[in-house]
C-alpha atoms as a printed R data frame, in Angstrom:
    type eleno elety resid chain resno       x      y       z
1   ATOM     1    CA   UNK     A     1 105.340 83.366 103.622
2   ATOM     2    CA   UNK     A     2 106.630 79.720 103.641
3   ATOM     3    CA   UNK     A     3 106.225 77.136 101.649
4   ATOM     4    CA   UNK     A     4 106.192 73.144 102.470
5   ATOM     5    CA   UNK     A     5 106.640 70.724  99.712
6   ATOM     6    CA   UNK     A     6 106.147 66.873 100.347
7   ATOM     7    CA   UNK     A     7 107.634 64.207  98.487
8   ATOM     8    CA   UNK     A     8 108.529 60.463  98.983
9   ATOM     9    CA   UNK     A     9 105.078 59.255  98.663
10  ATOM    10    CA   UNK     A    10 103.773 55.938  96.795
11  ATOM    11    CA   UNK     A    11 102.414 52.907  96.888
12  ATOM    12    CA   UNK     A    12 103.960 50.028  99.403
13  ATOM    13    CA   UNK     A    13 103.245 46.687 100.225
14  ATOM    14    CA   UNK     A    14 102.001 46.096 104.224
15  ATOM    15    CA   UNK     A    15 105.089 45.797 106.197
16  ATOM    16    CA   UNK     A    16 107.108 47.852 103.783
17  ATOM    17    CA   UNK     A    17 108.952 51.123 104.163
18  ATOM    18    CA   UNK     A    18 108.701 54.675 103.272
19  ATOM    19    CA   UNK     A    19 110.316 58.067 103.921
20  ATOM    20    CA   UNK     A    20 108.592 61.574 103.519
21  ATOM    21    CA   UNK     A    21 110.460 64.339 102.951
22  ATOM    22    CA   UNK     A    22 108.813 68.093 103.626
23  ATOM    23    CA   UNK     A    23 111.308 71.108 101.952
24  ATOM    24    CA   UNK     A    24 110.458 74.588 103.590
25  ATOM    25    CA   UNK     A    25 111.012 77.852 101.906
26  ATOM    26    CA   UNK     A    26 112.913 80.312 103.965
27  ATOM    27    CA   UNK     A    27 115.837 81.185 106.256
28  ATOM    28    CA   UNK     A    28 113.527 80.706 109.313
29  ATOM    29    CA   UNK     A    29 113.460 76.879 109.776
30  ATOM    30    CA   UNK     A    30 114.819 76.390 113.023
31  ATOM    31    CA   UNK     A    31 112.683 78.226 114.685
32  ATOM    32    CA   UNK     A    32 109.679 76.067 113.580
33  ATOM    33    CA   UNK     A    33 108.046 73.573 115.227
34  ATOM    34    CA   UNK     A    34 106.957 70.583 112.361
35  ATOM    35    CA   UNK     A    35 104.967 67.980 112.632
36  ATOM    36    CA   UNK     A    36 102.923 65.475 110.054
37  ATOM    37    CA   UNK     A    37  99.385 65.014 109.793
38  ATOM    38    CA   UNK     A    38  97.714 62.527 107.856
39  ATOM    39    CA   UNK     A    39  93.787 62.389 106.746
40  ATOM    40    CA   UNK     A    40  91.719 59.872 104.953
41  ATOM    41    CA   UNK     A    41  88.209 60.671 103.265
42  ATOM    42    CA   UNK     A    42  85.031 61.088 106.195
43  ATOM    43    CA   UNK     A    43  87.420 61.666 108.898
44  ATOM    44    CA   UNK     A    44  89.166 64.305 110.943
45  ATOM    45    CA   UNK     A    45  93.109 65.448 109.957
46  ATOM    46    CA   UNK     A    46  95.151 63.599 112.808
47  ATOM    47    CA   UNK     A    47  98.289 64.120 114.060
48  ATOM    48    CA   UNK     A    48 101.177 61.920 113.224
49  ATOM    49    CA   UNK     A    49 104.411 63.068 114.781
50  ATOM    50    CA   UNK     A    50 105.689 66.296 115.041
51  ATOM    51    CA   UNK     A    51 109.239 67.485 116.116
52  ATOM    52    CA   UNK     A    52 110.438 71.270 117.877
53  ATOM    53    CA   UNK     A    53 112.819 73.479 117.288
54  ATOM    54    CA   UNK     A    54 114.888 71.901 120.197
55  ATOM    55    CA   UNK     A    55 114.000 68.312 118.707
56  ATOM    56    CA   UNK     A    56 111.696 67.017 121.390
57  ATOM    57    CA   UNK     A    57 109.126 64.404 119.549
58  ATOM    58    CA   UNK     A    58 106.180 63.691 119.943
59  ATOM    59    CA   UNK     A    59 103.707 60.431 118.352
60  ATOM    60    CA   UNK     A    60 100.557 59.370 117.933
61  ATOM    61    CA   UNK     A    61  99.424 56.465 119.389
62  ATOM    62    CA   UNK     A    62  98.949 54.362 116.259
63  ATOM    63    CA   UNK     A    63 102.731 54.511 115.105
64  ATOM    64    CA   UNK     A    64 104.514 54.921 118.260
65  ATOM    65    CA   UNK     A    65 107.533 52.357 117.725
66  ATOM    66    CA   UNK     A    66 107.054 52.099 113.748
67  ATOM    67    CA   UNK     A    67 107.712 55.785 112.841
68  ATOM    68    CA   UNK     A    68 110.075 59.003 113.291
69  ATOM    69    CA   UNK     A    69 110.247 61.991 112.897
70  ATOM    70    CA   UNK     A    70 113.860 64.168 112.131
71  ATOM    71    CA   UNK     A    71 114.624 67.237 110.716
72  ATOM    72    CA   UNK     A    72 117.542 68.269 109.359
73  ATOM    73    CA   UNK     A    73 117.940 72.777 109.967
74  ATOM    74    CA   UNK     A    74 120.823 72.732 107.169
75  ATOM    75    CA   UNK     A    75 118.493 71.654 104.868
76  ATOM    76    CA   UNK     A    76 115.362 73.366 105.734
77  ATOM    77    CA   UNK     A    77 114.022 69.619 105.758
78  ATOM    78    CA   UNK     A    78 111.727 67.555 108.020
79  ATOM    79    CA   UNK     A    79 111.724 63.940 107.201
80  ATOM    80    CA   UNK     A    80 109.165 60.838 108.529
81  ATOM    81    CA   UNK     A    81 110.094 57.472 108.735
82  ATOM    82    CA   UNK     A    82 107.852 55.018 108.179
83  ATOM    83    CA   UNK     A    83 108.384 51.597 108.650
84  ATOM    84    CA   UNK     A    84 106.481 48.407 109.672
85  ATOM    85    CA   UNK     A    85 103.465 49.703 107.397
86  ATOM    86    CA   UNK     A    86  99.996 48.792 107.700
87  ATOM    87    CA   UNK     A    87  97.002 49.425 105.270
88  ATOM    88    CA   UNK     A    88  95.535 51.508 108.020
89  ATOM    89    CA   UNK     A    89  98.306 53.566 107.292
90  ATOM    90    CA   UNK     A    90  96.759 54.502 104.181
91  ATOM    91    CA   UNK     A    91  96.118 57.990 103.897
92  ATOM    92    CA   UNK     A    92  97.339 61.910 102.815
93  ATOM    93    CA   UNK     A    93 100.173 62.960 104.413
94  ATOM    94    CA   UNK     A    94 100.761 66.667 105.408
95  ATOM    95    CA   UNK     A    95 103.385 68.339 106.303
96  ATOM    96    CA   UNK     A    96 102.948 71.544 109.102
97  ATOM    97    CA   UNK     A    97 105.081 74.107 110.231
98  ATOM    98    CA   UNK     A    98 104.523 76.082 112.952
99  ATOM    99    CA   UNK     A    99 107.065 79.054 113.949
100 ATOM   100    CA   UNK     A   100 107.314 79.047 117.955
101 ATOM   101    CA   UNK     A   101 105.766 82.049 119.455
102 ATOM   102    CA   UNK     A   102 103.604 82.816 116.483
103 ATOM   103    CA   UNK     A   103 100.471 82.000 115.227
104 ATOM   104    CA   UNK     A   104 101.976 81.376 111.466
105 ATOM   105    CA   UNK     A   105 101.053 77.793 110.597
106 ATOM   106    CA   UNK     A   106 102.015 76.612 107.258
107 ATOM   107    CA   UNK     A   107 100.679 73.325 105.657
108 ATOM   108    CA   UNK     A   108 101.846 71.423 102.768
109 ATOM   109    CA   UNK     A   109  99.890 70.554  99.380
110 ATOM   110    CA   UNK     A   110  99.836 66.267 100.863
111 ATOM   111    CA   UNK     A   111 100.842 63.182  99.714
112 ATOM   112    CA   UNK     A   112  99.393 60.227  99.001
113 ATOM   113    CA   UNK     A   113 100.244 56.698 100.803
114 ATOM   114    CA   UNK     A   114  98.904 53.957  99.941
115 ATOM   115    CA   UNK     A   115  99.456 50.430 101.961
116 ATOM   116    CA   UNK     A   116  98.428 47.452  99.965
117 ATOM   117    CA   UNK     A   117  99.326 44.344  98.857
């Protein structure tokens, strides 16, 4: 079993800055593929960026340009950048992990961003 634990959300004005941070559990970490998903109230979890084991990226349309994705294997640790914010930004952030091969998917508890001045 793995775990995911987000952190580095909060409240920002628009234009501001964040980073998210996602910790995995385990000894297994770089052989997951991770990604971010975020998910407001009424509508559908969508995908954010997400990153593979061989670091290939991938965005979605809305913050192609504004955000990336990294992860760093030595520390078990999948980070998104988030810059340029905009209140449609606002939403719950989760973190997934996906071991390559495998149907294991793991999801994080979410955190919260809120854009607003």
């Amino acid at each position: 079993q793995v775990q995911l634990v987000e952190s580095g959300g909060g409240l920002v004005q628009p234009g501001g800055s964040l980073r998210l941070s996602c910790l995995a559990s385990g000894s297994m970490f770089s052989q997951f593929a991770m990604g971010w998903f975020r998910q407001v109230p009424g509508k559908e979890r969508e995908l954010v960026a997400a990153i593979n084991s061989g670091g290939s990226t991938d965005y979605g349309d809305s913050v192609k340009g504004r955000f990336t994705i990294s992860r760093d294997n030595a520390r078990n640790t999948v980070y998104l950048q988030m810059n340029s914010l905009k209140p449609a930004d606002t939403a719950v952030y989760y973190c997934n992990g996906n071991r390559e091969g495998t149907r294991q998917i793991y999801w994080g508890q979410g955190t919260q961003v809120t854009v607003s001045s």
